[in-house]
C-alpha positions as CSV (number, residue, x, y, z in Angstrom):
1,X,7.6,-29.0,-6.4
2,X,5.0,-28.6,-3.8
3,X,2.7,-25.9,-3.9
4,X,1.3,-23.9,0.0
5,X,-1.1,-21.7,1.3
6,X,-0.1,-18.7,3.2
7,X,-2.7,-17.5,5.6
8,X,-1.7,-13.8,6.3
9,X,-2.8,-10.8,8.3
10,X,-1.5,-7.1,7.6
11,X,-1.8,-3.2,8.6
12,X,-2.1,-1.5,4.9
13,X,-1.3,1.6,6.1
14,X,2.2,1.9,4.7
15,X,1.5,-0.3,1.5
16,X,0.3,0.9,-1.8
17,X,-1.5,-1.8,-1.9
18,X,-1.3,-6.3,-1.4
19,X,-0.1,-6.5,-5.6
20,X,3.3,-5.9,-6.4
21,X,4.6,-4.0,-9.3
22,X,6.5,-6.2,-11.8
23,X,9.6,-3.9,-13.0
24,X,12.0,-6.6,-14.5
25,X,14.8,-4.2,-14.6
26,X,15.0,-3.3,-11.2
27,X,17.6,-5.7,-9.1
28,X,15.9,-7.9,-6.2
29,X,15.5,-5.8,-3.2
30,X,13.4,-6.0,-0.2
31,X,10.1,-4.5,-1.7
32,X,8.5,-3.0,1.5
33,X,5.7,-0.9,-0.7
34,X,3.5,-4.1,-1.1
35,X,2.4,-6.8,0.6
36,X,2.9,-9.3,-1.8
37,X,6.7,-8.1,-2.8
38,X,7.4,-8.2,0.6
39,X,6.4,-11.9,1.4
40,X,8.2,-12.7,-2.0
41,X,11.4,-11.3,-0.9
42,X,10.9,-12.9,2.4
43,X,10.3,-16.2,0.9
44,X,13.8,-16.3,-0.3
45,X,15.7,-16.8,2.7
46,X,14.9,-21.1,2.1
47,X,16.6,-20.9,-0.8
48,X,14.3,-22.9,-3.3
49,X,15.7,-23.8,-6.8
50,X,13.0,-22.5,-8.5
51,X,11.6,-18.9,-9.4
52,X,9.1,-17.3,-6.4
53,X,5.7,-16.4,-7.5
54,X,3.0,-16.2,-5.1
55,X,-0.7,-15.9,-6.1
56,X,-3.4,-13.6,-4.2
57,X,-6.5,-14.7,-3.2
58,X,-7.6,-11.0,-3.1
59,X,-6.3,-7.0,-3.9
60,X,-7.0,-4.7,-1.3
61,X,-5.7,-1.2,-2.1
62,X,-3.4,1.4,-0.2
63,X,-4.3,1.6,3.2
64,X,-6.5,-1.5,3.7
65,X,-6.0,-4.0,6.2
66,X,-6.7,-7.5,6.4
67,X,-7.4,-9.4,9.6
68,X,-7.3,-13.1,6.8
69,X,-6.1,-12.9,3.1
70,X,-4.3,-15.9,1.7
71,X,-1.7,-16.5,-1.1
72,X,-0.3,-19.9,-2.8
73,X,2.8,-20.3,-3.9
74,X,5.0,-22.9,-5.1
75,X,8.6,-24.2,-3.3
76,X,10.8,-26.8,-4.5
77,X,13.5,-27.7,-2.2
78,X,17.2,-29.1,-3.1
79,X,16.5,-32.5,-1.9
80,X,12.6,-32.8,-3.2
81,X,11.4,-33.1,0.4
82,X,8.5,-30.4,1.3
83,X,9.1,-28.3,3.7
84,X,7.9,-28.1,7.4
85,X,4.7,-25.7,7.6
86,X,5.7,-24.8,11.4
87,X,9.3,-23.6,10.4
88,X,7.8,-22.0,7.0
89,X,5.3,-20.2,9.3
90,X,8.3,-19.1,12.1
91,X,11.1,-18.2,9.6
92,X,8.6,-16.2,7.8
93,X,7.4,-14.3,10.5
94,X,10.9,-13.6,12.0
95,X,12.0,-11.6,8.7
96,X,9.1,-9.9,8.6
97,X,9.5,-8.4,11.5
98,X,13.1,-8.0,11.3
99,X,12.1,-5.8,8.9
100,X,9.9,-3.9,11.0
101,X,6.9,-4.9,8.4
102,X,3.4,-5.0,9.7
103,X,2.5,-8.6,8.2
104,X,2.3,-11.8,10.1
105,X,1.6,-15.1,8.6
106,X,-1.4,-16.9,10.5
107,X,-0.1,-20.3,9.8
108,X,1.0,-22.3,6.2
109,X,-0.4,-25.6,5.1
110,X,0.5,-27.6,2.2
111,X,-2.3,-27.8,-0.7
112,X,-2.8,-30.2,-3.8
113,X,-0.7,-28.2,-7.1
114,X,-4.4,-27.8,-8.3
115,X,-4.9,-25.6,-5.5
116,X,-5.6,-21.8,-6.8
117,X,-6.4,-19.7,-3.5
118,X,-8.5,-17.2,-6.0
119,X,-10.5,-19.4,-8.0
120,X,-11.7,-21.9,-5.4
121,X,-12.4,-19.0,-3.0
122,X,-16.4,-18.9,-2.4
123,X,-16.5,-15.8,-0.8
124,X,-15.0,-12.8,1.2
125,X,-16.2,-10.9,4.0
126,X,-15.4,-7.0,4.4
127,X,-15.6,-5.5,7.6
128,X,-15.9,-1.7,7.8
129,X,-14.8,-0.2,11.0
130,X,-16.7,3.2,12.0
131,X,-16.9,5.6,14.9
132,X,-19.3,8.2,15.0
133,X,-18.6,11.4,17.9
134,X,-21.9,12.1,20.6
135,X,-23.7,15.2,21.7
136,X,-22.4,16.9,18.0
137,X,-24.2,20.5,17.9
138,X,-25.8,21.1,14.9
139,X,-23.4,23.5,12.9
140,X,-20.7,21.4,14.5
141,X,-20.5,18.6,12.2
142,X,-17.9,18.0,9.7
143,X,-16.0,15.4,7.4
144,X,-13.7,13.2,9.2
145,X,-12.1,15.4,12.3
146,X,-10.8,18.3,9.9
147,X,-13.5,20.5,11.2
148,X,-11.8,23.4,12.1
149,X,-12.4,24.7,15.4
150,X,-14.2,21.5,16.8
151,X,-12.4,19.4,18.6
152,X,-12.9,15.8,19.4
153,X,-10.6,13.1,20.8
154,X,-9.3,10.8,18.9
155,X,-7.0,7.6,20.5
156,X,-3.5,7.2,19.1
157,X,-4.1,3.7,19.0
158,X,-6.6,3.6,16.2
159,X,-5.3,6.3,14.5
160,X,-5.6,4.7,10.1
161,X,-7.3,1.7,12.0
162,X,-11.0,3.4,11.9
163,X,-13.3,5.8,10.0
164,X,-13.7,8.6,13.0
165,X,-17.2,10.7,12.1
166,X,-18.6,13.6,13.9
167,X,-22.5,14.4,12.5
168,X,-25.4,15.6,14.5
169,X,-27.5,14.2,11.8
170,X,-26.1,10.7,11.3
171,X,-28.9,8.1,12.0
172,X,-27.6,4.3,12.0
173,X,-31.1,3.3,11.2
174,X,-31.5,5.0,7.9
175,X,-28.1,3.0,7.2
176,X,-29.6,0.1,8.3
177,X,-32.2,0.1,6.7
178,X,-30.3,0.9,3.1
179,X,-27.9,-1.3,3.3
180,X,-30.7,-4.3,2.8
181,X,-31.3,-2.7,-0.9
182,X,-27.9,-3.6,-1.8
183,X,-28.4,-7.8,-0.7
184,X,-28.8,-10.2,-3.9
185,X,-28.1,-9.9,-7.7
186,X,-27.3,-6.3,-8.9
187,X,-25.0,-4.6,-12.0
188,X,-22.6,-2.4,-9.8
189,X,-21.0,-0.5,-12.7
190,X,-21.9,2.6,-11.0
191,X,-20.4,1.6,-7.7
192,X,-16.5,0.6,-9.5
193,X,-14.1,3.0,-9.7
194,X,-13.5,4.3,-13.1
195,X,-9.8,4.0,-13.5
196,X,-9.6,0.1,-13.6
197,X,-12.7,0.4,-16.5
198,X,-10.4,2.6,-18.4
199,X,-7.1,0.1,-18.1
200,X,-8.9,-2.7,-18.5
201,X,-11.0,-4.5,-21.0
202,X,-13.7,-5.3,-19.3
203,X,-17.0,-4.3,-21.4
204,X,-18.6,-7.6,-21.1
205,X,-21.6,-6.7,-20.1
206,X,-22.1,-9.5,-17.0
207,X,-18.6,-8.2,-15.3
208,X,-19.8,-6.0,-13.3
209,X,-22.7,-8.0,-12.1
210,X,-22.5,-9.6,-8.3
211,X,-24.2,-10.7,-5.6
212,X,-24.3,-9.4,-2.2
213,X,-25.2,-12.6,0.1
214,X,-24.8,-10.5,3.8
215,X,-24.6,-7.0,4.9
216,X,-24.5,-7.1,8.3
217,X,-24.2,-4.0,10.9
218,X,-23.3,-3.9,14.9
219,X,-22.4,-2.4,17.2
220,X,-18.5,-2.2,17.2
221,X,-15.7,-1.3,20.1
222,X,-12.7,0.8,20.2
223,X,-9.3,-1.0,20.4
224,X,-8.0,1.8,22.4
225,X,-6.0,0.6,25.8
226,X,-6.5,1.9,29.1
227,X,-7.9,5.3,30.0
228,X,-7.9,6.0,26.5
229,X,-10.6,3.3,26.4
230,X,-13.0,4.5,28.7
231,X,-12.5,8.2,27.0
232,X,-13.2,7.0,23.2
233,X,-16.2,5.0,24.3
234,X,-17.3,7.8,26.4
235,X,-16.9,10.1,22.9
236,X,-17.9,7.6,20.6
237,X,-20.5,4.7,19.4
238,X,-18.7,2.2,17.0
239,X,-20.0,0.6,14.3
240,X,-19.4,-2.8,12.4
241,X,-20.5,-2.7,8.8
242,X,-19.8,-6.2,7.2
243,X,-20.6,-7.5,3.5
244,X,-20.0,-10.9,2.5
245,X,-19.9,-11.5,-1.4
246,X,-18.1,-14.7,-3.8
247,X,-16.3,-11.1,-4.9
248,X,-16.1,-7.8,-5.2
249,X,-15.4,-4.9,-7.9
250,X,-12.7,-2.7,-7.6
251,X,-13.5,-0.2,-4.8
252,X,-17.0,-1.2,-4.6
253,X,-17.1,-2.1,-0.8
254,X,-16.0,1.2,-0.1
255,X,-18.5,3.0,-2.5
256,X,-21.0,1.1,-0.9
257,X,-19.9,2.1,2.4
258,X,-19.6,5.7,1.3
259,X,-23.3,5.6,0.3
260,X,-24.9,4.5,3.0
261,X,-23.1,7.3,5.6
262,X,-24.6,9.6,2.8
263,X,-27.9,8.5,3.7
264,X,-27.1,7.8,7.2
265,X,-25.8,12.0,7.0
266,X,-28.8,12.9,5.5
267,X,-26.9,14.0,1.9
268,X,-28.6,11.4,-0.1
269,X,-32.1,9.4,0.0
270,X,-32.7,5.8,-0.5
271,X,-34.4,7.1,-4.3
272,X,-30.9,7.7,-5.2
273,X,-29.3,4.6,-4.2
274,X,-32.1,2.6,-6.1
275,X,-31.0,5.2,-9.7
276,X,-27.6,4.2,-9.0
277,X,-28.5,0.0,-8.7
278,X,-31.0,0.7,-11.7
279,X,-29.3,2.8,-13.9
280,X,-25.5,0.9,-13.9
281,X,-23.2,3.4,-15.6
282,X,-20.0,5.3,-14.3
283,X,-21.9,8.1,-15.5
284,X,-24.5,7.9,-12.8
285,X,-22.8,8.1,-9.7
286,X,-23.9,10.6,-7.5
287,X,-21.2,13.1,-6.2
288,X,-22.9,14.3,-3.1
289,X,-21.8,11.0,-2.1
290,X,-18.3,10.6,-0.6
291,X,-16.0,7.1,-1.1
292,X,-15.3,5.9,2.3
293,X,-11.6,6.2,3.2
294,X,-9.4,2.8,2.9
295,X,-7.9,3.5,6.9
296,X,-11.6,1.8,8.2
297,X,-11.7,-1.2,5.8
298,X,-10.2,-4.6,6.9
299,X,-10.5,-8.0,4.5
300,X,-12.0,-10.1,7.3
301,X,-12.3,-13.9,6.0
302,X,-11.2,-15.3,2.9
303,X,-13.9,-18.5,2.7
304,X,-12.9,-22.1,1.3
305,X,-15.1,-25.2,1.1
306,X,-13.1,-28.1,3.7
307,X,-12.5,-30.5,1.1
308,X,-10.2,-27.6,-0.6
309,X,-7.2,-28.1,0.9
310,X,-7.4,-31.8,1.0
311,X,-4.5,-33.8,-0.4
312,X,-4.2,-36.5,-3.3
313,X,-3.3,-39.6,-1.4
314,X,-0.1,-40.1,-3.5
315,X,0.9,-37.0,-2.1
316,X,0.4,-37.1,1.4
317,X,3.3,-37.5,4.0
């Protein structure tokens, strides 16, 4: 038995979500609603003698991407030889996308059977794509581009990929300068959602503490092609918003997101953000703010030390 590490990339869009649903009744069938069911089912075409179960690194949600997630899984082969990384990586790829499914595997290394692509993950970086309309009138503004009567190009080619905005009022400074209260050591009760705190038990009262070590924001650029390019960047200024935590709460990246375009909208002030950090409860959370949609959020990096992946030399071939 050898054990690997799957470096993978994916478009969430038409996943519920990386984790698959275990349903032991059901016959094997090409899972397409999750990520993980999906590479599973791919995984099958080598034929290994024992049982596939992959292990994520991470759980994004419906409609988040990742640009680097990883899973580990275990393979043992007919004649006990491991098999070739390059043809793991190719043979993979060429299923999924006989498939038509929107993952790709960046590349597969072998990794010592102590190797667990959670637990000896130190961090992960979220990126939060955002594009925010110019020369909005006051009166104009809206919620996404379902204001009625206002219209506002948006480019087919990141249509799901981004968070489009249109606000006269939105003022990336005030974000800025917000987003350094949420850096270091905090109790983020408020900022989970409340449907994982109700299935799981999880009343320890240190869970839902984490630290923040970066929240970084930039200027960000459209991925439209062509004309449509120099249209969207005429229309709109992107923004990069990227936090970089050992790990994350359920939802709370896009909570966090959602709070700081409340204050960068004007909805909220930085006094609330600071009730909401010193006051943890689910009870607290304010409702003028709005959780940032899963279309604009992308699991950048998935972060190992080097000496991770190295090999025990009885092992090595």
């Amino acid at each position: 038995m050898h054990r690997y590490l799957l470096n993978i990339s994916y478009i969430g869009t038409s996943f519920r979500g990386i984790q698959k649903t275990v349903n032991k009744s059901e016959l094997p069938r090409l899972d397409t609603s999750t990520v993980q069911g999906s590479l599973e089912l791919a995984l099958r075409v080598f034929r290994p003698t024992n049982e596939i179960q992959t292990v994520l690194s991470s759980r994004t949600d419906a409609g988040v991407h990742a640009l680097h997630s990883t899973i580990h899984v275990d393979l043992e082969r007919s004649d006990g030889n491991p098999y070739d990384t390059t043809t793991l990586t190719g043979v993979l790829n060429r299923t999924l996308d006989k498939h038509s499914l929107p993952i790709r595997v960046l590349s597969t290394q072998r990794v010592a059977d102590t190797f667990h692509c959670r637990y000896h993950a130190t961090g992960r970086t979220y990126l939060y794509r955002l594009a925010v309309a110019r020369n909005v009138t006051e009166g104009a503004e809206g919620r996404g581009l379902k204001n009625k009567g206002y219209e506002v190009f948006l480019p087919v080619e990141e249509i799901d990929r981004c968070y489009f905005l249109q606000n006269a009022t939105f003022d990336i400074k005030r974000l800025s300068d917000a987003a350094r209260m949420f850096v270091g050591v905090h109790d983020f009760r408020t900022f989970m959602s409340t449907s994982r705190q109700k299935s799981q038990s999880r009343d320890h009262p240190m869970f839902t503490v984490r630290k923040i070590d970066e929240i970084n924001i930039r200027p960000g650029k459209s991925l439209a092609l062509g004309p449509n390019a120099t249209l969207a960047t005429e229309t709109y200024d992107y923004w990069d918003i990227e936090i970089k935590a050992r790990s994350f709460l359920y939802k709370q990246v896009r909570r966090i997101v959602g709070t700081l375009l409340a204050v960068a909208n004007g909805r909220i002030d930085e006094r609330s953000i600071y009730q909401m950090l010193t006051i943890p409860s689910k009870h607290n959370w304010d409702h003028r703010v709005l959780v940032a949609p899963a279309c604009g959020l992308y699991l950048c990096r998935v972060h190992y030390r080097d000496t991770a992946f190295e090999l025990p030399d009885e092992t090595s071939h």
